[in-house]
PDB file of N, CA, C and O in Angstrom:
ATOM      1  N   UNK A   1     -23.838   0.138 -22.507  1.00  0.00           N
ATOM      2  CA  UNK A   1     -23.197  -0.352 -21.307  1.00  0.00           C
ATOM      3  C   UNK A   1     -21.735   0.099 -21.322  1.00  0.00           C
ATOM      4  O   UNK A   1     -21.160   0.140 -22.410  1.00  0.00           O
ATOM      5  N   UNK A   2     -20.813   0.585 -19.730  1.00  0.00           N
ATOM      6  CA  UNK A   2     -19.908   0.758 -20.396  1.00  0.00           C
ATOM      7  C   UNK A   2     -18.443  -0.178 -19.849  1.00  0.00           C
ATOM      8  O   UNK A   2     -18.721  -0.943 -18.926  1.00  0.00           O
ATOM      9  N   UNK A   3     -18.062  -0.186 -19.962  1.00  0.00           N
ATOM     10  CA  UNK A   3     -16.070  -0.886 -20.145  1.00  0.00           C
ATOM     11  C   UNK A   3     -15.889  -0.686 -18.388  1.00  0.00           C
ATOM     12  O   UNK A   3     -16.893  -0.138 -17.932  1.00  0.00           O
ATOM     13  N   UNK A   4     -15.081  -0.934 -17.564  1.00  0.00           N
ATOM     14  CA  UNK A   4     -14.398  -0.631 -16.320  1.00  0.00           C
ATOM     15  C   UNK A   4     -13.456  -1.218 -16.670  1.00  0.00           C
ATOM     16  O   UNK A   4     -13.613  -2.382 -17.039  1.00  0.00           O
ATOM     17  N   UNK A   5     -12.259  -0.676 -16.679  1.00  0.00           N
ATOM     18  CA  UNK A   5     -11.179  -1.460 -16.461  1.00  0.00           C
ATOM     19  C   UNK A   5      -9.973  -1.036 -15.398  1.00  0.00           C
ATOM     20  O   UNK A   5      -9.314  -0.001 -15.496  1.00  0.00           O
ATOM     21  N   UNK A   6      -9.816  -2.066 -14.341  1.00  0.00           N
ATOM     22  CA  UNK A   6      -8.703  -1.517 -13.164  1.00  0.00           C
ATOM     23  C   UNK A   6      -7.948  -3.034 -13.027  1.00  0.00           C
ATOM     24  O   UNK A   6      -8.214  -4.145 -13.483  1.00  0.00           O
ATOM     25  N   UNK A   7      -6.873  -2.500 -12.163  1.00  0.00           N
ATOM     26  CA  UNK A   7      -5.965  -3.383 -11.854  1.00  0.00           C
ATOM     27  C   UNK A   7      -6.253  -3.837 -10.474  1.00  0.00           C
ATOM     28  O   UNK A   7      -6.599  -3.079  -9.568  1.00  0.00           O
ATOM     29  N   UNK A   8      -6.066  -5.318 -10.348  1.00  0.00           N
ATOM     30  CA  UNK A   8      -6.058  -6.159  -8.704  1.00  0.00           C
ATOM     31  C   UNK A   8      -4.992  -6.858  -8.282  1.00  0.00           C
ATOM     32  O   UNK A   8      -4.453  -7.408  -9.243  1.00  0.00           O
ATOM     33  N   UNK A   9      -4.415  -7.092  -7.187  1.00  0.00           N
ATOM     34  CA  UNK A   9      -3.546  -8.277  -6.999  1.00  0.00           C
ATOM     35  C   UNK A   9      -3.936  -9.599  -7.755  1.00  0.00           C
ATOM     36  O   UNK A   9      -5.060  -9.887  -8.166  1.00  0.00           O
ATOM     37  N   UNK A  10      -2.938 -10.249  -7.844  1.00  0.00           N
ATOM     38  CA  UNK A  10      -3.352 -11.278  -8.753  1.00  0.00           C
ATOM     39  C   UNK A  10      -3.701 -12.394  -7.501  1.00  0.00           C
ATOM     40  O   UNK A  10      -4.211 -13.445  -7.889  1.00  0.00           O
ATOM     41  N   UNK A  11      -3.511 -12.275  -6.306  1.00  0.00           N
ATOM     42  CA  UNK A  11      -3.952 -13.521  -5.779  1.00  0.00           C
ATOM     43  C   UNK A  11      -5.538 -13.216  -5.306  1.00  0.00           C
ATOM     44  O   UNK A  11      -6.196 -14.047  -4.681  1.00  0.00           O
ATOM     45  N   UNK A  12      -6.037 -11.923  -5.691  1.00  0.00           N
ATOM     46  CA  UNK A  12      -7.170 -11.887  -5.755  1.00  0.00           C
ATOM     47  C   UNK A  12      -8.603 -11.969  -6.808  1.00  0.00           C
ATOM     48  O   UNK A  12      -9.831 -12.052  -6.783  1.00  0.00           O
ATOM     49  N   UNK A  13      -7.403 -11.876  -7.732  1.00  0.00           N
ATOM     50  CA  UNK A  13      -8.143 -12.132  -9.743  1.00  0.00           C
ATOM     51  C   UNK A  13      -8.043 -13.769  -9.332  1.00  0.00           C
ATOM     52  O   UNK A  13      -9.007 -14.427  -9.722  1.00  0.00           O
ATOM     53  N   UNK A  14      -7.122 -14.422  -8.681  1.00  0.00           N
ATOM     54  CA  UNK A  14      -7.677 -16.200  -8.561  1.00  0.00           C
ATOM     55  C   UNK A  14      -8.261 -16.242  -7.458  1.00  0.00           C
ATOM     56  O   UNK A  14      -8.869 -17.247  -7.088  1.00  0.00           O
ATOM     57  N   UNK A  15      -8.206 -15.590  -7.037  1.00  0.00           N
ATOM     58  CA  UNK A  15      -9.589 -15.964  -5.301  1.00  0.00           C
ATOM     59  C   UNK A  15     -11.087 -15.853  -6.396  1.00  0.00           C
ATOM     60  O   UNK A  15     -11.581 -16.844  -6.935  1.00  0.00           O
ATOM     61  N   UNK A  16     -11.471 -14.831  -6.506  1.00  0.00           N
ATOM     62  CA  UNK A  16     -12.221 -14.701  -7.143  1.00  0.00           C
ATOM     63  C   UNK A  16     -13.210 -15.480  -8.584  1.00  0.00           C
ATOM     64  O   UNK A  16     -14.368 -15.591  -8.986  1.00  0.00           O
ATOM     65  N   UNK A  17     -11.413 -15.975  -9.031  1.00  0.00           N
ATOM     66  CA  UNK A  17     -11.764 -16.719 -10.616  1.00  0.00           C
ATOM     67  C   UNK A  17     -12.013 -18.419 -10.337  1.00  0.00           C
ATOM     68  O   UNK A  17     -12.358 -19.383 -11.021  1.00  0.00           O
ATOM     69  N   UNK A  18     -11.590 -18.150  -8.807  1.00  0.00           N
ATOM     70  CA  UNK A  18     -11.850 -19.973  -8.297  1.00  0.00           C
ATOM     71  C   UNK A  18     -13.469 -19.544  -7.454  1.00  0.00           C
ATOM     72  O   UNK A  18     -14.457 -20.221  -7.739  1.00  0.00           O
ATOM     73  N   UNK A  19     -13.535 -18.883  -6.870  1.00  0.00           N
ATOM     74  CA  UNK A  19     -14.887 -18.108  -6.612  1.00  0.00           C
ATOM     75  C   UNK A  19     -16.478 -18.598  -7.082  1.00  0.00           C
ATOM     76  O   UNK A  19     -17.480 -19.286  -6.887  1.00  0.00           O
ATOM     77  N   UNK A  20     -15.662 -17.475  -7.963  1.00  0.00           N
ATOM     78  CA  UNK A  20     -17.097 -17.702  -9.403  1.00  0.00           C
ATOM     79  C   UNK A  20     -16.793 -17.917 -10.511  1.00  0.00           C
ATOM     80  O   UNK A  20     -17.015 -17.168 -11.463  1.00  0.00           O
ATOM     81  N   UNK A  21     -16.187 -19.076 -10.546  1.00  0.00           N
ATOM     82  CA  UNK A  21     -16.044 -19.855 -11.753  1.00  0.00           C
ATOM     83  C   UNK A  21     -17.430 -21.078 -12.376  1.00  0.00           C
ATOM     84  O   UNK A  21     -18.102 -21.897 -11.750  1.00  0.00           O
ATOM     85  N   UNK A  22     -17.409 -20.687 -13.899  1.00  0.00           N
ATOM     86  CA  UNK A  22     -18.249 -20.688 -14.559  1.00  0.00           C
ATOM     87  C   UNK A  22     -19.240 -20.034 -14.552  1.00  0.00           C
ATOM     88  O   UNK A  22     -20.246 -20.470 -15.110  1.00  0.00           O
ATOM     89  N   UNK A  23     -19.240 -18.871 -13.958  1.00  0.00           N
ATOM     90  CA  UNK A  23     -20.186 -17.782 -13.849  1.00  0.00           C
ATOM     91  C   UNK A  23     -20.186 -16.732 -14.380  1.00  0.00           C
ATOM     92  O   UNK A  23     -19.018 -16.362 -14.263  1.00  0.00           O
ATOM     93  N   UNK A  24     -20.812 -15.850 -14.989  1.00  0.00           N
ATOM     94  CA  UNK A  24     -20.493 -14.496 -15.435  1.00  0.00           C
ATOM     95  C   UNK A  24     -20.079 -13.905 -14.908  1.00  0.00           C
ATOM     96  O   UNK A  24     -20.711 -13.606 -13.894  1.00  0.00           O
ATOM     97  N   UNK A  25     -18.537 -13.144 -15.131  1.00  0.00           N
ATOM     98  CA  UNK A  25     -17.839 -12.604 -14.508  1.00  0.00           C
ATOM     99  C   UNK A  25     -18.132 -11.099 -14.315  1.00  0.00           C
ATOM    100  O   UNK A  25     -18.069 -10.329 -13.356  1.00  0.00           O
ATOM    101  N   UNK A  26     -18.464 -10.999 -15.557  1.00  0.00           N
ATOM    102  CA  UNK A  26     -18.933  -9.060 -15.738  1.00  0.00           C
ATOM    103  C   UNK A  26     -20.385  -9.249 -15.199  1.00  0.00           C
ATOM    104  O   UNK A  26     -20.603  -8.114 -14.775  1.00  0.00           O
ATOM    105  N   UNK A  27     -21.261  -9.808 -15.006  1.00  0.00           N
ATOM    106  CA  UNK A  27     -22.479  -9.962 -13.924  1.00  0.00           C
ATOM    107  C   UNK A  27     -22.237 -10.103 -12.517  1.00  0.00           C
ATOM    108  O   UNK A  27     -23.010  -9.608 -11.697  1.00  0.00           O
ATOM    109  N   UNK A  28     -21.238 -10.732 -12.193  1.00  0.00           N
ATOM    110  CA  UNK A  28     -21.009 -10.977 -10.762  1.00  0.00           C
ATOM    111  C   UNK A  28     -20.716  -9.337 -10.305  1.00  0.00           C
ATOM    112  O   UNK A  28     -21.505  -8.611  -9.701  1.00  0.00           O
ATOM    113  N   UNK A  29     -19.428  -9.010 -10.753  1.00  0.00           N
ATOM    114  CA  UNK A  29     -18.369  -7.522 -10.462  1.00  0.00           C
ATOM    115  C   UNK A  29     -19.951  -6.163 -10.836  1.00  0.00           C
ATOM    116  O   UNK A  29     -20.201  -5.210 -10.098  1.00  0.00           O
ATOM    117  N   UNK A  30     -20.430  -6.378 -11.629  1.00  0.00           N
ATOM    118  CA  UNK A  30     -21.875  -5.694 -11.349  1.00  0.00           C
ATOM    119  C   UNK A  30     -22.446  -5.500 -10.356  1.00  0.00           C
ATOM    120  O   UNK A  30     -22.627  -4.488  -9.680  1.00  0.00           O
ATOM    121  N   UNK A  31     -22.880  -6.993 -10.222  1.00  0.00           N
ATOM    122  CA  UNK A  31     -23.910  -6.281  -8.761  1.00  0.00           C
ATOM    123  C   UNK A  31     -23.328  -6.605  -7.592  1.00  0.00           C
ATOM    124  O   UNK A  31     -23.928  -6.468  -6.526  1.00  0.00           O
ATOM    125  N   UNK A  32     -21.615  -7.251  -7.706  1.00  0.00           N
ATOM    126  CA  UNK A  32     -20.764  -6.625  -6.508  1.00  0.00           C
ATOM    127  C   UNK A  32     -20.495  -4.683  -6.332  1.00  0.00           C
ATOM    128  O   UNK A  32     -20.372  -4.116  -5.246  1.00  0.00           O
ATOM    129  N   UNK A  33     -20.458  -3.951  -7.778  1.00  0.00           N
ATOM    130  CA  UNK A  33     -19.871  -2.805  -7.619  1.00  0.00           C
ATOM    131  C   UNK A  33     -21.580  -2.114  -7.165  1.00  0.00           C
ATOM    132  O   UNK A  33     -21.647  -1.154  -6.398  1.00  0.00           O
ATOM    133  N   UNK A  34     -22.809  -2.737  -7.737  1.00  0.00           N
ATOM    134  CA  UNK A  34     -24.019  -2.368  -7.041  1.00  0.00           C
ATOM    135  C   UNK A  34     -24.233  -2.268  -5.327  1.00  0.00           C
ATOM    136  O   UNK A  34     -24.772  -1.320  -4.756  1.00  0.00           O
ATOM    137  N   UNK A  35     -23.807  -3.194  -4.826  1.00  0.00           N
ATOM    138  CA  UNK A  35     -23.615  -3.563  -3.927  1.00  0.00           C
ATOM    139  C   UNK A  35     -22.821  -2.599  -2.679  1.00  0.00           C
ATOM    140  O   UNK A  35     -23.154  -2.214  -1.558  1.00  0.00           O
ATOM    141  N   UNK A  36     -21.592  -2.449  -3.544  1.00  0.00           N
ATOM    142  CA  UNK A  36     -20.618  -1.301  -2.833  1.00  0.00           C
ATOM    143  C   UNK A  36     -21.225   0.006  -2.783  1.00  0.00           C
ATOM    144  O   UNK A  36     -21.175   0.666  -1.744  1.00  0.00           O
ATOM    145  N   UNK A  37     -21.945   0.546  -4.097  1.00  0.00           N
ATOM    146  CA  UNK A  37     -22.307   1.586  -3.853  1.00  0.00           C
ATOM    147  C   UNK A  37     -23.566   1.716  -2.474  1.00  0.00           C
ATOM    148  O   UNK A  37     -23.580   2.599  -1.616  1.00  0.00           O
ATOM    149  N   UNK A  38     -24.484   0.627  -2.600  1.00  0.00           N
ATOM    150  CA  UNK A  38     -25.095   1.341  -1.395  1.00  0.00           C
ATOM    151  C   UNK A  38     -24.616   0.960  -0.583  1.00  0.00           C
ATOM    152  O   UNK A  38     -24.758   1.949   0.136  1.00  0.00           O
ATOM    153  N   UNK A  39     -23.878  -0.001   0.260  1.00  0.00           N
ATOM    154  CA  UNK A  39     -23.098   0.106   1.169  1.00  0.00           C
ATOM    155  C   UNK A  39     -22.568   1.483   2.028  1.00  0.00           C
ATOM    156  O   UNK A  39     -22.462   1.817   3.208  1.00  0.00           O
ATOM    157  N   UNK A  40     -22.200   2.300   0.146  1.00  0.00           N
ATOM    158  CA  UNK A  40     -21.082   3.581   0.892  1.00  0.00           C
ATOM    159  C   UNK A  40     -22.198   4.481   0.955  1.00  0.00           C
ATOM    160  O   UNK A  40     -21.980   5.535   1.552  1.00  0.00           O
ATOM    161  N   UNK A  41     -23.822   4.234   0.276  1.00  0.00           N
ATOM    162  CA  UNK A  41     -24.904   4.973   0.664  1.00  0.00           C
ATOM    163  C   UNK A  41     -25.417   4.741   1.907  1.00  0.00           C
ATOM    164  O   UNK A  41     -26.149   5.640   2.322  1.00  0.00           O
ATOM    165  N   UNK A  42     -25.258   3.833   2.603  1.00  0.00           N
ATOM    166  CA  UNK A  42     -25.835   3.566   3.776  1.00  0.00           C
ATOM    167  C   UNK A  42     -24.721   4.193   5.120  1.00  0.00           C
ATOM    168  O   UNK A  42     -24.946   4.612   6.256  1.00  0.00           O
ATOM    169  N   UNK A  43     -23.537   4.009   4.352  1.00  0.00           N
ATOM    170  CA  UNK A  43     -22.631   4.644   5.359  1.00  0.00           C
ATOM    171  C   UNK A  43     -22.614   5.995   5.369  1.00  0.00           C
ATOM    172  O   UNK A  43     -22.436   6.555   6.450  1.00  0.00           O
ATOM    173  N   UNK A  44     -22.771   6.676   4.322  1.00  0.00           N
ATOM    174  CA  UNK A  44     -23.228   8.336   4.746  1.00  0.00           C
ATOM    175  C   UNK A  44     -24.357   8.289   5.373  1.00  0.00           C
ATOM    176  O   UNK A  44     -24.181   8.802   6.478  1.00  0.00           O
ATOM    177  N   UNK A  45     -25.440   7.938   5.244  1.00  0.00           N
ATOM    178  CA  UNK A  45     -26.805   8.050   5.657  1.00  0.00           C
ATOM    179  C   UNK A  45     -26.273   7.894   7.449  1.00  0.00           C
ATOM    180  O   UNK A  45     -26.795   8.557   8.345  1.00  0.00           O
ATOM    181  N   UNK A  46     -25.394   7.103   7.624  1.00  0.00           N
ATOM    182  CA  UNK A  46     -25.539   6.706   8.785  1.00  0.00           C
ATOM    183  C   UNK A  46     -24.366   7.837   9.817  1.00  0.00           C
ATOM    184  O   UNK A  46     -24.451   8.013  11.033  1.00  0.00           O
ATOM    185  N   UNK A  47     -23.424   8.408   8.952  1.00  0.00           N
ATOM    186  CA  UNK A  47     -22.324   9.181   9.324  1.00  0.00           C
ATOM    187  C   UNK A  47     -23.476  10.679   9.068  1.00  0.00           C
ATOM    188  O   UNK A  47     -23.693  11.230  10.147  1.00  0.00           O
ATOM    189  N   UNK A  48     -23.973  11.152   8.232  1.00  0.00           N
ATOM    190  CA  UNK A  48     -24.688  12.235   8.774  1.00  0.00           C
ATOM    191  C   UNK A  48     -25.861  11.996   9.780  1.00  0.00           C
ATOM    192  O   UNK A  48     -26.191  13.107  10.196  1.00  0.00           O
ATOM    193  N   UNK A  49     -26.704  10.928  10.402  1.00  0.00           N
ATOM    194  CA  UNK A  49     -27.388  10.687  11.259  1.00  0.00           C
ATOM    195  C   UNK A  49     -26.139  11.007  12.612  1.00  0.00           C
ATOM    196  O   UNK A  49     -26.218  11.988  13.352  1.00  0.00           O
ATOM    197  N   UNK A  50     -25.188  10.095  12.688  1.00  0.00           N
ATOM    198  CA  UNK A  50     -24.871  10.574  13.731  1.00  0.00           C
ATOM    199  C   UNK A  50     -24.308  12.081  13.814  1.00  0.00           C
ATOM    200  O   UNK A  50     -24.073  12.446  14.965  1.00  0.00           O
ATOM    201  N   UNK A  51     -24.123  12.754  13.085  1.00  0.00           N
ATOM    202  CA  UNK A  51     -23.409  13.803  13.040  1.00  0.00           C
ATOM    203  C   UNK A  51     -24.161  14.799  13.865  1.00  0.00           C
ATOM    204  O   UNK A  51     -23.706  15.450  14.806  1.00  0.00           O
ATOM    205  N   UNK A  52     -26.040  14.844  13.120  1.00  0.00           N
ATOM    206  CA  UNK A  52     -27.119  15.488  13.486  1.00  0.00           C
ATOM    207  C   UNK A  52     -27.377  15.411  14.970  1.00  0.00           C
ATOM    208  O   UNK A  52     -27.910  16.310  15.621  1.00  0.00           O
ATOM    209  N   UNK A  53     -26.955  14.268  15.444  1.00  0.00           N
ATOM    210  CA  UNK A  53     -27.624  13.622  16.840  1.00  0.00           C
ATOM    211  C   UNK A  53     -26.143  14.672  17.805  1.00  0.00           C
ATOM    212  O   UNK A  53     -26.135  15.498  18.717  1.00  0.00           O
ATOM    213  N   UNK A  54     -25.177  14.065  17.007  1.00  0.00           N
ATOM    214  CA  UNK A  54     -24.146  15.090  18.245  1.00  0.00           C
ATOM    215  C   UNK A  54     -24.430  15.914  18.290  1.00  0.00           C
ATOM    216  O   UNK A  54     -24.443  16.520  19.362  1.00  0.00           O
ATOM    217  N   UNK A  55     -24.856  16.478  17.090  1.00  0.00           N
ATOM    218  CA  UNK A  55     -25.011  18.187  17.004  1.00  0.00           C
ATOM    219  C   UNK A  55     -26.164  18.545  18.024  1.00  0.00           C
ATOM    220  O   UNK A  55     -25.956  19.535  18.724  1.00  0.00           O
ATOM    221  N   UNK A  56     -27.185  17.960  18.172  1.00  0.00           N
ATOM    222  CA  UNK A  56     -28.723  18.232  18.827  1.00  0.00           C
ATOM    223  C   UNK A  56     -28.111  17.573  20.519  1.00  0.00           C
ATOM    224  O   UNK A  56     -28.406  18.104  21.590  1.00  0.00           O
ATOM    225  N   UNK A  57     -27.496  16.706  20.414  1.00  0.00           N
ATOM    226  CA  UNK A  57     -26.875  17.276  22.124  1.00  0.00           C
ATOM    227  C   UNK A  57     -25.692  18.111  22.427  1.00  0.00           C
ATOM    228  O   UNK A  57     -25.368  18.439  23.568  1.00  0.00           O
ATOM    229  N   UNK A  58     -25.248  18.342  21.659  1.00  0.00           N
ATOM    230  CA  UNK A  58     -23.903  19.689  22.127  1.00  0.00           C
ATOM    231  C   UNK A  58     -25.193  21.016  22.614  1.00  0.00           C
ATOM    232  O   UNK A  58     -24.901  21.992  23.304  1.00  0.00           O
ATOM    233  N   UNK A  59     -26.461  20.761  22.114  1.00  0.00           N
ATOM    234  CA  UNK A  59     -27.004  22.180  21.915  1.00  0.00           C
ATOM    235  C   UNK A  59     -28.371  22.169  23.375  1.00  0.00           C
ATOM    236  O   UNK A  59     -29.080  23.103  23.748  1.00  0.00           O
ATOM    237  N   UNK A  60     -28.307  20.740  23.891  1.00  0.00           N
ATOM    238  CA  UNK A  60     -28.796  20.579  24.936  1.00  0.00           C
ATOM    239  C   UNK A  60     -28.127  20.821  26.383  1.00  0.00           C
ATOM    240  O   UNK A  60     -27.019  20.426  26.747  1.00  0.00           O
ATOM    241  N   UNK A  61     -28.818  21.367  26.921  1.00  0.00           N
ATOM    242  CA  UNK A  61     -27.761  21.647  28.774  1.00  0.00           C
ATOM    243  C   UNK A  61     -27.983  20.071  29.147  1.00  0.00           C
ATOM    244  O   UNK A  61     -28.887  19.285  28.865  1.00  0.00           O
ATOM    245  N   UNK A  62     -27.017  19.968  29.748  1.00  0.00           N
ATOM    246  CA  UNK A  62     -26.960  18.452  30.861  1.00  0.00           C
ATOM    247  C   UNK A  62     -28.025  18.389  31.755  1.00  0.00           C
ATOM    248  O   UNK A  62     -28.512  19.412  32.237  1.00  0.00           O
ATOM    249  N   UNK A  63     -28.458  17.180  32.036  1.00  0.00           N
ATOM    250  CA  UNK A  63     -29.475  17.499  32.844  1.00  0.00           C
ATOM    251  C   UNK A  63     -28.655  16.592  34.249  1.00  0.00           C
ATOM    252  O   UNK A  63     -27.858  15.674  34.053  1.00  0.00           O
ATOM    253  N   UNK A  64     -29.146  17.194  35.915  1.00  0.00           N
ATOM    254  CA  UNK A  64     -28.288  16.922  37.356  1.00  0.00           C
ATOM    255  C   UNK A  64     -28.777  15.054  37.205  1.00  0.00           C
ATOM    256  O   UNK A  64     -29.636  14.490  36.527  1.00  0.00           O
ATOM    257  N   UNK A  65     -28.087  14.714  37.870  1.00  0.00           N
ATOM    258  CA  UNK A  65     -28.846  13.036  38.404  1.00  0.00           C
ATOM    259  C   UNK A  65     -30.205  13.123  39.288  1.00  0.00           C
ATOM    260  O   UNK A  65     -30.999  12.193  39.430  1.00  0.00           O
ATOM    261  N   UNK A  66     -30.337  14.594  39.931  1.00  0.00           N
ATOM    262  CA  UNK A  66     -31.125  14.742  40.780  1.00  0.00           C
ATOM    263  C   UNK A  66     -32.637  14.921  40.366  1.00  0.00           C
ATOM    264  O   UNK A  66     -33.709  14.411  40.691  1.00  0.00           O
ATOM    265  N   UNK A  67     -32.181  15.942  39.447  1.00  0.00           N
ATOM    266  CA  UNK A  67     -33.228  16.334  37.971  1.00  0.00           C
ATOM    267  C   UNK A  67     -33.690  15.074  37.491  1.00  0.00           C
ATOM    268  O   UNK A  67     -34.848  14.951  37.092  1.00  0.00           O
ATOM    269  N   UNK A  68     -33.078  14.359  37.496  1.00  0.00           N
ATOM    270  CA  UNK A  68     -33.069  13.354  36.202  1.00  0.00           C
ATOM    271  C   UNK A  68     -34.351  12.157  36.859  1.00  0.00           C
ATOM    272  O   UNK A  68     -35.474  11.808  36.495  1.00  0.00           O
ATOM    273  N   UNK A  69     -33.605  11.883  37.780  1.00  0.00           N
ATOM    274  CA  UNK A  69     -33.954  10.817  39.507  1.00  0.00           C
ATOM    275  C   UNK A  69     -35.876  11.491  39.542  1.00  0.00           C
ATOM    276  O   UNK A  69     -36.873  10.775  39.447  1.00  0.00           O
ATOM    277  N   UNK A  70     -35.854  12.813  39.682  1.00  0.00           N
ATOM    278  CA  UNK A  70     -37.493  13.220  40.141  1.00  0.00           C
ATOM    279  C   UNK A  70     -38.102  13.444  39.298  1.00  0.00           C
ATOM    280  O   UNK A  70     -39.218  13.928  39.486  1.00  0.00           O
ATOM    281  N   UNK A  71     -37.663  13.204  38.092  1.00  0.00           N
ATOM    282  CA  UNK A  71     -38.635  13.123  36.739  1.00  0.00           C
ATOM    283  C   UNK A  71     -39.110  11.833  36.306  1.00  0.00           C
ATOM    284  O   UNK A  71     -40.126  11.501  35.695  1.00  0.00           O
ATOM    285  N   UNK A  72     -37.959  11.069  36.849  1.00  0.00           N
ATOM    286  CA  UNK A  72     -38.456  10.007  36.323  1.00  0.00           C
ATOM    287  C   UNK A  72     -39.415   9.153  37.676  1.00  0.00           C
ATOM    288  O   UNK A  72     -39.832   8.051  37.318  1.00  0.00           O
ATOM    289  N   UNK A  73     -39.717   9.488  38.884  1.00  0.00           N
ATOM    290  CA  UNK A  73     -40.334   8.952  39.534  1.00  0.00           C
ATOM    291  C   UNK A  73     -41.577   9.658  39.575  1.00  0.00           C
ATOM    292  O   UNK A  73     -42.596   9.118  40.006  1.00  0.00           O
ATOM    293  N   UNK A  74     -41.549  11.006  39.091  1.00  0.00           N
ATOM    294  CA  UNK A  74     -42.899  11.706  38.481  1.00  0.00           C
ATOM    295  C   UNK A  74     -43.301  10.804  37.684  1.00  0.00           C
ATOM    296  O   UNK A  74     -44.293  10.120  37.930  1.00  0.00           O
ATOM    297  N   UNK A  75     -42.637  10.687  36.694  1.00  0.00           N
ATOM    298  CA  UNK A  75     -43.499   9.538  35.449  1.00  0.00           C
ATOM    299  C   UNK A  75     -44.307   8.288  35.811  1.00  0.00           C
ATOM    300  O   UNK A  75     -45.323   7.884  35.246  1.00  0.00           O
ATOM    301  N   UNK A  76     -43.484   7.597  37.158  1.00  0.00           N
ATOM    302  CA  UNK A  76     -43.893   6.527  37.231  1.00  0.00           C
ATOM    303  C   UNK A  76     -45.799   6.557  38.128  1.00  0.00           C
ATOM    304  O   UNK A  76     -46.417   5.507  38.301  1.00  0.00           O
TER     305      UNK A  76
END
């Protein structure tokens, strides 16, 4: 297992230590830093989804209101 060691504001080492007190501290900051990571996995996932989607309409022509209006009353 290995060591992390960083620095915090201290009014956030007592937010925290009033928090989760009597709790495992190096268990908590675990599957908080678990936590973060997919977070920032879900936020790429979601920043290249949209990226793909702009990209696939920059590459589409506009379609008229008029176009748009007699297709969709075809459908109906």
């Amino acid at each position: 297992m290995a060591t992390v060691n960083f620095s915090v504001p201290d009014d956030v080492k007592e937010a925290f230590n009033l928090a989760y007190e009597g709790q495992n501290k190096s268990a908590v900051i675990a599957e908080l830093m678990r936590e973060a990571v997919e977070r920032a996995a879900r936020k790429k996932q979601h920043q290249t989804a949209i990226a793909n989607i702009l990209q696939r309409r920059a590459a589409i022509e506009p379609v008229s209101e008029e176009a748009f209006q007699t297709a969709r009353e075809e459908l109906r």
